[in-house]
MDTraj code that builds the backbone (N, CA, C; nanometers):
import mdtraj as md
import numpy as np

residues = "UNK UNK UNK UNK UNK UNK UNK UNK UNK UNK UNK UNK UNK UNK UNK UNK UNK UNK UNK UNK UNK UNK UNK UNK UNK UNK UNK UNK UNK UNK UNK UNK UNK UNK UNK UNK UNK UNK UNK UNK UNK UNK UNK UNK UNK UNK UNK UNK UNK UNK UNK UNK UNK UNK UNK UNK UNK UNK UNK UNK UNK UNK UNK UNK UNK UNK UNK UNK UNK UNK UNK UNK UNK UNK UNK UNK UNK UNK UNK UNK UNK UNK UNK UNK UNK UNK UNK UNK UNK UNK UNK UNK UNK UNK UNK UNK UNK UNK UNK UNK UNK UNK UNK UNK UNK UNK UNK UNK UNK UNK UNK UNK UNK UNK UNK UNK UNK UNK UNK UNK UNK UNK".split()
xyz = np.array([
    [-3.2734, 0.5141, -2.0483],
    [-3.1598, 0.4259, -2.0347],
    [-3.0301, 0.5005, -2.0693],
    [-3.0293, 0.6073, -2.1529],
    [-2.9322, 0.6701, -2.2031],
    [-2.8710, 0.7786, -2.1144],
    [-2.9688, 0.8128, -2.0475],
    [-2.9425, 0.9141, -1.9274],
    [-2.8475, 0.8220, -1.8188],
    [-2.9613, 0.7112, -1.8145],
    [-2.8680, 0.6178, -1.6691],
    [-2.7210, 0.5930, -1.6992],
    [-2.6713, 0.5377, -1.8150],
    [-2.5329, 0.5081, -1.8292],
    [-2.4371, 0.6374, -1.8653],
    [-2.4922, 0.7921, -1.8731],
    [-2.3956, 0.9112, -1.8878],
    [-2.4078, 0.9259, -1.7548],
    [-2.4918, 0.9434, -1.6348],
    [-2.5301, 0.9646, -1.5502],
    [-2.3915, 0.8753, -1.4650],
    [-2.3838, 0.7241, -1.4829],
    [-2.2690, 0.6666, -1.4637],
    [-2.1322, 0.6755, -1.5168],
    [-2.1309, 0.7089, -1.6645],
    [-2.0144, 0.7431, -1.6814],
    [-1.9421, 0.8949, -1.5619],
    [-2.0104, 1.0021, -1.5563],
    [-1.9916, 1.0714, -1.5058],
    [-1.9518, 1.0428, -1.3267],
    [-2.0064, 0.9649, -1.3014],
    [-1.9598, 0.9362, -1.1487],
    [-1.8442, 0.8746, -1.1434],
    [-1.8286, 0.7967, -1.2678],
    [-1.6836, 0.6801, -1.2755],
    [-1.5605, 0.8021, -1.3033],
    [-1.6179, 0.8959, -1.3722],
    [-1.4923, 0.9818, -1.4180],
    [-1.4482, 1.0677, -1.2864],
    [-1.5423, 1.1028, -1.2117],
    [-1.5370, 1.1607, -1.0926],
    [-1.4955, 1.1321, -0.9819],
    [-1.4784, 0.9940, -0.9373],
    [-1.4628, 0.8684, -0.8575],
    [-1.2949, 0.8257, -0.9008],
    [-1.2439, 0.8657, -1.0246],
    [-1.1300, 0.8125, -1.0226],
    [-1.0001, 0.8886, -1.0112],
    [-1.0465, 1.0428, -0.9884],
    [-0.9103, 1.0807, -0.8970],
    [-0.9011, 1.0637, -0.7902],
    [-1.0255, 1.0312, -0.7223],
    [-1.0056, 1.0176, -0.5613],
    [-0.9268, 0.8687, -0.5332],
    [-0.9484, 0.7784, -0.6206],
    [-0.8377, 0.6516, -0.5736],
    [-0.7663, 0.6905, -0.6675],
    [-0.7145, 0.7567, -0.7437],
    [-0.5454, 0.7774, -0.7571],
    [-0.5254, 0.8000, -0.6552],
    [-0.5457, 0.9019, -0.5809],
    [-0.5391, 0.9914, -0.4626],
    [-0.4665, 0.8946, -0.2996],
    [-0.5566, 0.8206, -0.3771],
    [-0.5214, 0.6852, -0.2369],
    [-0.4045, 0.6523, -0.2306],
    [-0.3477, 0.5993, -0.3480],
    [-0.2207, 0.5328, -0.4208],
    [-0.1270, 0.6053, -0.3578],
    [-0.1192, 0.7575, -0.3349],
    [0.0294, 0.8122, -0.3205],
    [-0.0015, 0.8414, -0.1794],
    [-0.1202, 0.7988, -0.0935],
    [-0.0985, 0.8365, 0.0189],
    [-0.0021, 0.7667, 0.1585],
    [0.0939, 0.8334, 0.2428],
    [0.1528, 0.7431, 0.2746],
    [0.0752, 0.6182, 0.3884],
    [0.1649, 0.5127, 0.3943],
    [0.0478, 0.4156, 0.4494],
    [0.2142, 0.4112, 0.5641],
    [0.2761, 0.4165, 0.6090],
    [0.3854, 0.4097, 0.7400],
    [0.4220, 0.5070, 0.7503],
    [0.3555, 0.6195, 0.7761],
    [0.3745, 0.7474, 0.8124],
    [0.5105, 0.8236, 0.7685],
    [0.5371, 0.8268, 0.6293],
    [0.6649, 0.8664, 0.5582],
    [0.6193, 0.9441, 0.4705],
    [0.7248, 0.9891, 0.3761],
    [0.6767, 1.0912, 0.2039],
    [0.6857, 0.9931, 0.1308],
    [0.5585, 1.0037, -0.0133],
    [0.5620, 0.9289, -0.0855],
    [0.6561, 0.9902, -0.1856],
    [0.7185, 0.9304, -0.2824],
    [0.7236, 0.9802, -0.4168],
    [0.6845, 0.8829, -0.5568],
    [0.6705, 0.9294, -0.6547],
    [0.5939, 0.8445, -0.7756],
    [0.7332, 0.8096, -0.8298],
    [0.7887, 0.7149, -0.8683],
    [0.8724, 0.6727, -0.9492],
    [0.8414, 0.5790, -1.0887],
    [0.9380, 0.5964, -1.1694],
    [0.9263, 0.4570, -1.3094],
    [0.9034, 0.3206, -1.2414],
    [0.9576, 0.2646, -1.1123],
    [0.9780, 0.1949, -1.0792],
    [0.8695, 0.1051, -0.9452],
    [0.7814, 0.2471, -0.9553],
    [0.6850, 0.2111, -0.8216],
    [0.6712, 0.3143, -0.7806],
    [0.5765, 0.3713, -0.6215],
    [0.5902, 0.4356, -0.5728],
    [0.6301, 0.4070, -0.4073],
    [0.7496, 0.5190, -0.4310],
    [0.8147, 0.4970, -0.2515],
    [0.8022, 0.5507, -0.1789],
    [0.7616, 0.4707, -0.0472],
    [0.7450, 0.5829, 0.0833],
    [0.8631, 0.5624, 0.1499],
    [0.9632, 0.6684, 0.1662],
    [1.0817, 0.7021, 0.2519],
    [1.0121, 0.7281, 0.4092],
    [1.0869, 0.6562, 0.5350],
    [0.9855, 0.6657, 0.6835],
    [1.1700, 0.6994, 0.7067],
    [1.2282, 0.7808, 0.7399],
    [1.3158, 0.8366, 0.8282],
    [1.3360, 0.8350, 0.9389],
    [1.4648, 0.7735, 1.0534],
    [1.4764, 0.7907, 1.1735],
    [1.5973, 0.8219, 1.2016],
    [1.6335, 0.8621, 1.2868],
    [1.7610, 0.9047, 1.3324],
    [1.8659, 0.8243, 1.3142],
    [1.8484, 0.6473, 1.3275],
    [1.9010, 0.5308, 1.3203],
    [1.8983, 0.4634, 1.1839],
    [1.7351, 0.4587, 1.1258],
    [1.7492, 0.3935, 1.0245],
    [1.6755, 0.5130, 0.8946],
    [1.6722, 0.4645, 0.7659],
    [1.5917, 0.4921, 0.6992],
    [1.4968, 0.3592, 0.5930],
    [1.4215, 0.3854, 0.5677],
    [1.3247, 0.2528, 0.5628],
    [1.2585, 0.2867, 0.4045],
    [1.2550, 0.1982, 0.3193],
    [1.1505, 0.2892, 0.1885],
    [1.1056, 0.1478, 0.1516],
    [0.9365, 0.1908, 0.1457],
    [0.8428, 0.0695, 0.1076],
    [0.8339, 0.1154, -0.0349],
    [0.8128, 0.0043, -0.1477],
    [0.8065, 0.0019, -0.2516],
    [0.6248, -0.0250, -0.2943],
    [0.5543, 0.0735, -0.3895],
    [0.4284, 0.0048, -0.4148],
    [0.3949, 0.0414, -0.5315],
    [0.2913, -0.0423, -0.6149],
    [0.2553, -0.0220, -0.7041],
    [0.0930, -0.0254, -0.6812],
    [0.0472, 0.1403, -0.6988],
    [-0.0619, 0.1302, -0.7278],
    [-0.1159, 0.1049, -0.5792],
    [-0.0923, 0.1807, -0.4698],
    [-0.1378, 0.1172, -0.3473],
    [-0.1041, -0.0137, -0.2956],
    [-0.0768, -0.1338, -0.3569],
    [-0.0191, -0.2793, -0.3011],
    [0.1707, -0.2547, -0.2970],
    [0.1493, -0.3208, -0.2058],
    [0.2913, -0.3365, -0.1899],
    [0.3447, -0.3905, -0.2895],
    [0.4600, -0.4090, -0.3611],
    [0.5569, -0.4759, -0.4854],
    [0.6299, -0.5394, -0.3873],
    [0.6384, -0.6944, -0.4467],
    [0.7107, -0.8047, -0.4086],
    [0.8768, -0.7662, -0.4754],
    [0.9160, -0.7727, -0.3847],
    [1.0832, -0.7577, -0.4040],
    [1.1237, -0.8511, -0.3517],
    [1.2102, -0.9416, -0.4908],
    [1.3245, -1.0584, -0.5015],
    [1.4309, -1.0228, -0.4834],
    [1.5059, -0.8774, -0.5121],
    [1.6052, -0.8552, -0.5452],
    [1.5982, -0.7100, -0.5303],
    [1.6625, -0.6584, -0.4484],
    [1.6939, -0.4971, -0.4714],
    [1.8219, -0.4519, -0.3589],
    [1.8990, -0.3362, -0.4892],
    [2.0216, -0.2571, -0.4199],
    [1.9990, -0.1001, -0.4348],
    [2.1107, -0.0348, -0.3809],
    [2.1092, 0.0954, -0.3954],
    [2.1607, 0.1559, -0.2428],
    [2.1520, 0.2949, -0.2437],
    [2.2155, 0.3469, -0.1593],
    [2.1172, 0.4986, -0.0869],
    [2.1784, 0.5910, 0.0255],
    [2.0724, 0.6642, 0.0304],
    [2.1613, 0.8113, 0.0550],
    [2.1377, 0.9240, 0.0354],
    [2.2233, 0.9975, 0.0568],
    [2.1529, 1.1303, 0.1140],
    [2.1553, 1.1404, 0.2217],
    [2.0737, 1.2867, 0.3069],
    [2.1578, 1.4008, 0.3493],
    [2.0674, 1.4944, 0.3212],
    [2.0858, 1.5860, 0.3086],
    [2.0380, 1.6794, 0.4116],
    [2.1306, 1.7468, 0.5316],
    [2.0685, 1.8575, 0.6252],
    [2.2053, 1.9222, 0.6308],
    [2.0954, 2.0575, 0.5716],
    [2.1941, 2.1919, 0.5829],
    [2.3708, 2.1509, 0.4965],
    [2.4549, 2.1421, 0.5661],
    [2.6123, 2.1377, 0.5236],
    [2.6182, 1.9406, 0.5334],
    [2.5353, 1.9021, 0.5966],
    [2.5998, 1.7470, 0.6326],
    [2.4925, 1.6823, 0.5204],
    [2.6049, 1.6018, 0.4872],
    [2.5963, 1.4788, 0.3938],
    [2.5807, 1.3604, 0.4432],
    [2.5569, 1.2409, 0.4329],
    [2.5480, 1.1131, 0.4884],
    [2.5105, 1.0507, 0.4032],
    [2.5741, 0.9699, 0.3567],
    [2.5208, 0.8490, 0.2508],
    [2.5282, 0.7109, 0.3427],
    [2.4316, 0.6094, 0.2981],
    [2.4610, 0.4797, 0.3776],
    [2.3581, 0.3890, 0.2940],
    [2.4008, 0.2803, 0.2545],
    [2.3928, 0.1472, 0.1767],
    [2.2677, 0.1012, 0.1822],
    [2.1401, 0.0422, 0.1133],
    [2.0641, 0.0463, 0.1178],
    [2.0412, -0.1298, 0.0925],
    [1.9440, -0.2393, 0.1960],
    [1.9682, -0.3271, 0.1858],
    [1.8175, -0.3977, 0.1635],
    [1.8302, -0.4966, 0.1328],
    [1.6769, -0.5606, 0.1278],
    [1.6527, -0.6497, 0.2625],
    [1.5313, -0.5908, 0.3221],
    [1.5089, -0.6169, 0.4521],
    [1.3453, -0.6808, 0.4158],
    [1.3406, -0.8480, 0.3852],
    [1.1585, -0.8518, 0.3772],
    [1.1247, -0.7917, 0.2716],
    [1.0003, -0.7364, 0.2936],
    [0.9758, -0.6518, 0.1959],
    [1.0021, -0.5152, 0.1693],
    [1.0887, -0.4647, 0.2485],
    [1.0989, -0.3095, 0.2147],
    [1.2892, -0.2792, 0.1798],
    [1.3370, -0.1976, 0.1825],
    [1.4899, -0.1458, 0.1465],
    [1.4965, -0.1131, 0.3233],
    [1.6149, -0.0836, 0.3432],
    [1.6777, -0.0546, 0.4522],
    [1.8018, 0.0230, 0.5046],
    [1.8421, 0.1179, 0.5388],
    [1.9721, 0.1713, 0.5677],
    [1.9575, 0.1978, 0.7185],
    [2.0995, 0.1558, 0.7857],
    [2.1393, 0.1825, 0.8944],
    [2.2301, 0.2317, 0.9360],
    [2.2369, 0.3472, 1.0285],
    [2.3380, 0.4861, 1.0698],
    [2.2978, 0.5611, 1.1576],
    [2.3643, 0.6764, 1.1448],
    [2.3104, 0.7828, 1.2297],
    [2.2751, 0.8744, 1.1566],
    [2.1628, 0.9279, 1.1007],
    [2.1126, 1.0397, 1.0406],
    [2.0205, 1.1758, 1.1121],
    [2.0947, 1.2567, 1.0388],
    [1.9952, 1.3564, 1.0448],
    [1.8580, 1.4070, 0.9913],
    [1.7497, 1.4119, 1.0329],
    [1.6514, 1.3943, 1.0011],
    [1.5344, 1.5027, 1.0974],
    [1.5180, 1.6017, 0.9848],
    [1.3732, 1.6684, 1.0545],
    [1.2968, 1.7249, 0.9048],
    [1.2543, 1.8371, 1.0015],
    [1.1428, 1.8742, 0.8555],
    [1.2486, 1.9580, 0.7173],
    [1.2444, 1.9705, 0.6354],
    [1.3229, 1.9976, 0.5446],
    [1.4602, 1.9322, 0.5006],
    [1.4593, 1.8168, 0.5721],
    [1.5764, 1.7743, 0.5606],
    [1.5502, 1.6912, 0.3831],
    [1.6225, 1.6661, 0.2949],
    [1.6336, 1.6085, 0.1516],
    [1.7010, 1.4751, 0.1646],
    [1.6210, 1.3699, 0.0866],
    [1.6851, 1.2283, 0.1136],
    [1.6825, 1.1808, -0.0649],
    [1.7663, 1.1569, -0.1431],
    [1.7975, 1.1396, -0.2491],
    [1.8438, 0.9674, -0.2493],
    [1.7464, 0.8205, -0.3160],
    [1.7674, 0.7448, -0.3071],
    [1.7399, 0.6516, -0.4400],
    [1.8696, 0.6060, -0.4396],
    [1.9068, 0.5366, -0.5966],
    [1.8720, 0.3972, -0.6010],
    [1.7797, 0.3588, -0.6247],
    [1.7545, 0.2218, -0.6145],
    [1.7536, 0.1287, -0.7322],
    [1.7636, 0.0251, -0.7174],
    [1.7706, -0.0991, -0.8114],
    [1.6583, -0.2155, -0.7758],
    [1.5109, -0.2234, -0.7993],
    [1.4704, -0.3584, -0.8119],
    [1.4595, -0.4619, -0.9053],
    [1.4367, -0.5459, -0.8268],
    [1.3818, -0.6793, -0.9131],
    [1.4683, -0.6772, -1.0236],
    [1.6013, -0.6683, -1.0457],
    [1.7051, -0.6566, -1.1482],
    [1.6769, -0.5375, -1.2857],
    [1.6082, -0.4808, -1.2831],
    [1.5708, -0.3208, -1.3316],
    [1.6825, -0.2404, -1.3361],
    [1.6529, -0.1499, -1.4317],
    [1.7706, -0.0421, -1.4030],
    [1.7555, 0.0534, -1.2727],
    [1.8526, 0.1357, -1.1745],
    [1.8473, 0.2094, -1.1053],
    [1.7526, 0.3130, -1.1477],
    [1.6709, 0.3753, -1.0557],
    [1.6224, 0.5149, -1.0226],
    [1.6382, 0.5941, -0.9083],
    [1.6376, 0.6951, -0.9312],
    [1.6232, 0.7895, -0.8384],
    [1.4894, 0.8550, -0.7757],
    [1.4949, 0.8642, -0.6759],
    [1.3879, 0.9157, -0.5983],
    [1.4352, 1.0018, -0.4924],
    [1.3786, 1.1022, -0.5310],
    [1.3894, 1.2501, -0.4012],
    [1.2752, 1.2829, -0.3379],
    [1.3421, 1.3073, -0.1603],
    [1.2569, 1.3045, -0.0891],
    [1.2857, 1.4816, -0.0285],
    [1.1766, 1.5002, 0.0536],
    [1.2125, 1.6269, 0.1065],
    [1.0757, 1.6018, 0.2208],
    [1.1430, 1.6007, 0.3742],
    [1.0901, 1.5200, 0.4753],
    [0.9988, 1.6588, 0.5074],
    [0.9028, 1.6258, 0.6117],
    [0.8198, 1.7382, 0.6555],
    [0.7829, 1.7438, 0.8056],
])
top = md.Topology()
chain = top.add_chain()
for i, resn in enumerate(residues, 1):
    res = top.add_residue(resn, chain, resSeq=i)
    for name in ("N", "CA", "C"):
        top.add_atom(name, md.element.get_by_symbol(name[0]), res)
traj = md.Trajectory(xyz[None], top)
């Protein structure tokens, strides 16, 4: 009996980086990053930029959230206002956006203090 439950401990310990693993993977084809606040997937487009908020793999219900987004390619700057769209944040513009491009985004939920989250697209 003593064998069977080390035998299990050992699979449970083994078994649980692979669903961390899950958690930061992106689920709308974007970069994740881990924040105090959740983890965000930034999805980049030329038009918009989009960042889903989650905790732990589930999406986080957002009542309330502000902030702004500010990208980064090569010499050009672009910042643009970040809005609550449903469940995710939202900015709309014209951005530049490819692989290496850096997206630096200051957010505010659920009446929380701001964080920052840096992205670096691929």
């Amino acid at each position: 009996m003593k064998h069977f439950f080390t035998t299990l401990l050992f699979a449970a310990v083994a078994a649980a980086p692979a669903f961390a693993a899950e958690d930061h993977k992106p689920k709308h084809g974007g970069v994740v990053v881990e924040t105090k606040a959740g983890d965000m997937e930034l999805v980049a487009k030329a038009d918009s930029i989009v960042i889903h908020v989650s905790d732990h793999g589930k999406a986080m219900k957002l009542t309330s959230a502000t902030g702004k987004v500010t990208v980064f390619n090569g010499n050009d700057k672009t910042e643009a206002p970040l809005t609550l769209a449903g469940d995710k944040l939202e900015a709309k513009g014209s951005f530049k956006v490819g692989a290496g491009t850096k997206v630096l985004a200051d957010v505010a939920l659920n009446g929380k203090p701001a964080v920052a989250a840096r992205f670096t697209l691929k």
